[in-house]
C-alpha positions as CSV (number, residue, x, y, z in Angstrom):
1,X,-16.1,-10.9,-20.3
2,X,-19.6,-9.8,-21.4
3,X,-19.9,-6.8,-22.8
4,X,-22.4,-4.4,-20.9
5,X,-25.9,-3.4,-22.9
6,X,-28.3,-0.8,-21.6
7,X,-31.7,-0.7,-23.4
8,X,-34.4,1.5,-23.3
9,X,-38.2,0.7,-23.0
10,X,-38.4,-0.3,-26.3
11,X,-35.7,-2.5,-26.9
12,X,-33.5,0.2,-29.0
13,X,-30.0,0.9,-27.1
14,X,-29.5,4.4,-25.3
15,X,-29.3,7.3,-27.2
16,X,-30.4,5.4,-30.1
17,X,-27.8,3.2,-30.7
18,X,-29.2,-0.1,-32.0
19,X,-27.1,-2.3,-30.3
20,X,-27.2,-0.8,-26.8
21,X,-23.5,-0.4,-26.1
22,X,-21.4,2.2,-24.7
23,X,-18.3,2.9,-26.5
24,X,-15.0,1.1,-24.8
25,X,-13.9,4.5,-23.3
26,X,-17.7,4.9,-21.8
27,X,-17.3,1.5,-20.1
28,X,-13.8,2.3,-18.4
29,X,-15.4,5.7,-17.4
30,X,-18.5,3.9,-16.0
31,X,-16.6,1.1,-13.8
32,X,-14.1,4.1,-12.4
33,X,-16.9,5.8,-11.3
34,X,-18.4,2.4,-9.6
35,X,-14.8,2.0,-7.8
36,X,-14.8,5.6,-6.9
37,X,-18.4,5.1,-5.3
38,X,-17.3,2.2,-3.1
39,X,-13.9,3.7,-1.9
40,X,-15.8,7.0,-0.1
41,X,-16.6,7.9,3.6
42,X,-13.7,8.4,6.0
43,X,-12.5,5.2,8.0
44,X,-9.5,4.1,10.6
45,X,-9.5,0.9,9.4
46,X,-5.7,0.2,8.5
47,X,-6.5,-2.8,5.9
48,X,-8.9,-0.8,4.1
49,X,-6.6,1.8,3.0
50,X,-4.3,2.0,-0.1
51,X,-1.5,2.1,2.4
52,X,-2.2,0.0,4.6
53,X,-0.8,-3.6,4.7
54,X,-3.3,-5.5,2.7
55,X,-2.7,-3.9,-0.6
56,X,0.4,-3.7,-0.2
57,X,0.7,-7.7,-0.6
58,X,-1.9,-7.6,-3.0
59,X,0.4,-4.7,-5.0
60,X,3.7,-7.2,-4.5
61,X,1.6,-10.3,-5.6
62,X,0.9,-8.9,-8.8
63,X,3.7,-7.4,-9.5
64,X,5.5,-10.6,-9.1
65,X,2.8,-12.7,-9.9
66,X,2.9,-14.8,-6.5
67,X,-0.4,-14.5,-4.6
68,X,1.4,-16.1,-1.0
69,X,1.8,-12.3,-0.8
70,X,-1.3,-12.3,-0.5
71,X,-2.9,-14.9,1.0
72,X,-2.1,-15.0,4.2
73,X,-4.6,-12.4,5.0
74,X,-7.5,-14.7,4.3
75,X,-8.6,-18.4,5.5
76,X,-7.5,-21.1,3.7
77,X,-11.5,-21.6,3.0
78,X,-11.9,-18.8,0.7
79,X,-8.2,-19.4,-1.2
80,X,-10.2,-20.6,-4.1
81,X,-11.9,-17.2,-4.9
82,X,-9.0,-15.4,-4.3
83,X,-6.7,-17.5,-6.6
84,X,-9.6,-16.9,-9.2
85,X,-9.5,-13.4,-9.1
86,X,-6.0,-13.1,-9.4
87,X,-5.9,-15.7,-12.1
88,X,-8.1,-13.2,-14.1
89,X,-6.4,-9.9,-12.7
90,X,-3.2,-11.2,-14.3
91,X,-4.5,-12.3,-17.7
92,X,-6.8,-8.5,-17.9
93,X,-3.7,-6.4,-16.9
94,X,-2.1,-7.5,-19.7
95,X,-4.6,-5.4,-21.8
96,X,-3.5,-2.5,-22.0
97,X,-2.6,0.4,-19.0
98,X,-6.1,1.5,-18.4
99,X,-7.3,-2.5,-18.4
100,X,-4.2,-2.8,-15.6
101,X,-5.8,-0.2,-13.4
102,X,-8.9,-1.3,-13.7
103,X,-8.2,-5.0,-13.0
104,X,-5.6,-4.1,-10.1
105,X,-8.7,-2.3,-8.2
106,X,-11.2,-5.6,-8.9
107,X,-8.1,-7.3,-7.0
108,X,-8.0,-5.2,-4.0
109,X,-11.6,-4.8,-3.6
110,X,-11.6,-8.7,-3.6
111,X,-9.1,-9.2,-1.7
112,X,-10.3,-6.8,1.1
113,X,-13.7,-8.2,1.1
114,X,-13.2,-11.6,1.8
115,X,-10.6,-10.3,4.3
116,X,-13.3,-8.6,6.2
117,X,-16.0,-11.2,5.3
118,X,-13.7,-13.6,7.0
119,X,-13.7,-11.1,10.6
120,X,-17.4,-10.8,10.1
121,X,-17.4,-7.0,9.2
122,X,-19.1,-6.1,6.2
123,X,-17.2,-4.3,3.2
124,X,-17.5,-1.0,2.5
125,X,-14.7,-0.3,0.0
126,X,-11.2,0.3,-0.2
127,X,-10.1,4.1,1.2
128,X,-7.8,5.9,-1.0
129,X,-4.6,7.0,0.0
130,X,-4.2,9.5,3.2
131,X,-7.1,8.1,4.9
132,X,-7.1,8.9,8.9
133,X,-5.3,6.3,10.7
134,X,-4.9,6.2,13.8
135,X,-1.3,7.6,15.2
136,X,-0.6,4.5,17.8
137,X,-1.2,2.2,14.7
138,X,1.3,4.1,12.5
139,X,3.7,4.3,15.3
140,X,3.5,0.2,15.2
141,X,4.1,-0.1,12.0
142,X,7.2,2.0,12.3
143,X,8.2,-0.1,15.6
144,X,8.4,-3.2,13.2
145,X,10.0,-1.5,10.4
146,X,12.8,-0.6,13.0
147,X,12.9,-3.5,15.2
148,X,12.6,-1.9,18.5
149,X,9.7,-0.3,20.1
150,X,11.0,3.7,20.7
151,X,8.1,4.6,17.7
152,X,5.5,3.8,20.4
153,X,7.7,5.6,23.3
154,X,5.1,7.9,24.9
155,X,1.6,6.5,23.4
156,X,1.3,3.1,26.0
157,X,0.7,3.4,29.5
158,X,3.6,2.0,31.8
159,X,1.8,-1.0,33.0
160,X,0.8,-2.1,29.6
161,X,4.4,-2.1,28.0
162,X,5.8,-5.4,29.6
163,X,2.8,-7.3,27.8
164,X,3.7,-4.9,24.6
165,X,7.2,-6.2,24.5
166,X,6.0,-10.3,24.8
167,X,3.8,-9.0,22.0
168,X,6.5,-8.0,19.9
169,X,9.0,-9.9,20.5
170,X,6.0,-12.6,19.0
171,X,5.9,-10.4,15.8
172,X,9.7,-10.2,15.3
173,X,10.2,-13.9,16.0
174,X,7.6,-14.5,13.0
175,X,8.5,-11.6,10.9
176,X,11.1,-13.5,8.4
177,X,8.9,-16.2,7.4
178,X,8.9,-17.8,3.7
179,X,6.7,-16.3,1.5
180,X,5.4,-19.4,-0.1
181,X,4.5,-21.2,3.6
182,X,1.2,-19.5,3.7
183,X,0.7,-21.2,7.3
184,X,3.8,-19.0,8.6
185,X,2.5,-15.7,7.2
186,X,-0.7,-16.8,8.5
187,X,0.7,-17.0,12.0
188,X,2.6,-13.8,11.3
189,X,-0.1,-11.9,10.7
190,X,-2.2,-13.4,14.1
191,X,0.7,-12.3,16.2
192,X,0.9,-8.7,14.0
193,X,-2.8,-8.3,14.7
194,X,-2.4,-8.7,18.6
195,X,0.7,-6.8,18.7
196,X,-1.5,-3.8,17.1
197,X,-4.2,-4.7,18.8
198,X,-3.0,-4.6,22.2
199,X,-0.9,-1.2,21.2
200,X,-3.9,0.4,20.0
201,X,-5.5,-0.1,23.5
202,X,-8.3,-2.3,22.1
203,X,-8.9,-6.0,22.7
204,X,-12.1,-7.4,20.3
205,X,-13.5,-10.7,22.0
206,X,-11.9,-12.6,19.5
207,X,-8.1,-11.7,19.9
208,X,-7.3,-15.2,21.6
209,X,-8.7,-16.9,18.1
210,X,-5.9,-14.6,16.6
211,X,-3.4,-15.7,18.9
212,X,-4.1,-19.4,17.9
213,X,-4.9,-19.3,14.3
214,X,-5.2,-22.3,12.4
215,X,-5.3,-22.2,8.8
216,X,-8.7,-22.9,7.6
217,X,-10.4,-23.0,10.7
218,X,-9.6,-19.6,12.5
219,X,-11.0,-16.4,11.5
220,X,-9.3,-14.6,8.8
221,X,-6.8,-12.1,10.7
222,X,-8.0,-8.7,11.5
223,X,-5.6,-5.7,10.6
224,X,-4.4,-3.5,13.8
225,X,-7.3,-1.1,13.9
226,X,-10.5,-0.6,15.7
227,X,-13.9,-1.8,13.4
């Protein structure tokens, strides 16, 4: 990795040191504050959150150094840059604690961006943790954690909850896929996005592409939330 050099008007480094290089702690300082600026302003989006269910994958892949965790939330298309970044997330994090941090973030930032590159929504940084999300997609969340829908009890009109319950019975019937069949967690994910989708009360135009996902050709799936 290239060392970073800042250079005044005449050549001579900043603050007068000749070779124009912050010290190592200066860098780490200066990158965290580049993270910091791209993870501000207040969003709903689920997979752009710390807790949401994108970096969580990316969290498990690294800590087990497996990236199916985390590649089913992009398109087979853009597996290459992915599998580079975590190749050099892996090799950095063995650095040193503050290099582990540091690299972890470059991950998730990556791994977010192509995620939303792949919906054709822009990136605008990961949220930190306790980010606004909205209550209907939390209650989802929990309605898959338990297996039955009584999370969402209250927050669906009647006439939507037969098409609810096909919906999640779809995510259920996916949910205990192989990790290492990126295909099947592909297709998880699709019928996780329409289940959230549909229990959120929004249906984007391209919902049925979700439904139908085909690895490399099919948009990368969304996460539950409204764009």
């Amino acid at each position: 990795m290239k060392k970073l050099k800042l250079r005044n008007s005449n050549g001579a480094g900043v603050n007068g040191n000749p070779r124009g290089l912050f010290s190592r702690s200066g860098r780490l300082a200066i990158l965290t504050a580049l993270l910091m600026l791209l993870s501000t302003g207040i969003t709903l989006a689920h997979c752009d959150t710390m807790e949401g269910p994108v970096i969580k994958d990316a969290k498990l892949a690294l800590d087990v150094n497996n990236i199916n965790y985390a590649l089913k939330w992009i398109r087979e298309t853009d597996e290459a840059e992915l599998r580079e970044a975590f190749a050099l997330t892996m090799k950095v994090r063995k650095l040193g604690p503050e290099a582990q941090t540091l690299a972890d973030r470059y991950f998730f930032d990556t791994l977010v961006r192509i995620h939303r590159n792949g919906e054709g929504v822009g990136f605008t940084g990961v949220k930190p943790a306790g980010t606004p999300v909205d209550e209907r997609i939390l209650s989802a969340d929990k309605a898959i954690e338990a297996g039955n829908l009584s999370p969402l009890a209250g927050k669906v009109p009647e006439e939507m909850k037969h098409e609810l319950h096909i919906r999640f019975d779809k995510v259920m019937s996916l949910k205990n896929f192989d990790v290492n069949n990126v295909r099947a967690g592909r297709e998880y994910v699709a019928a996780y996005v329409s289940f959230f989708k549909f229990a959120e009360g929004e249906e984007h135009e391209h919902a049925a592409e979700h439904s139908e996902t085909v690895a490399g050709a099919a948009p990368a799936p969304a996460c539950g939330h409204g764009h």
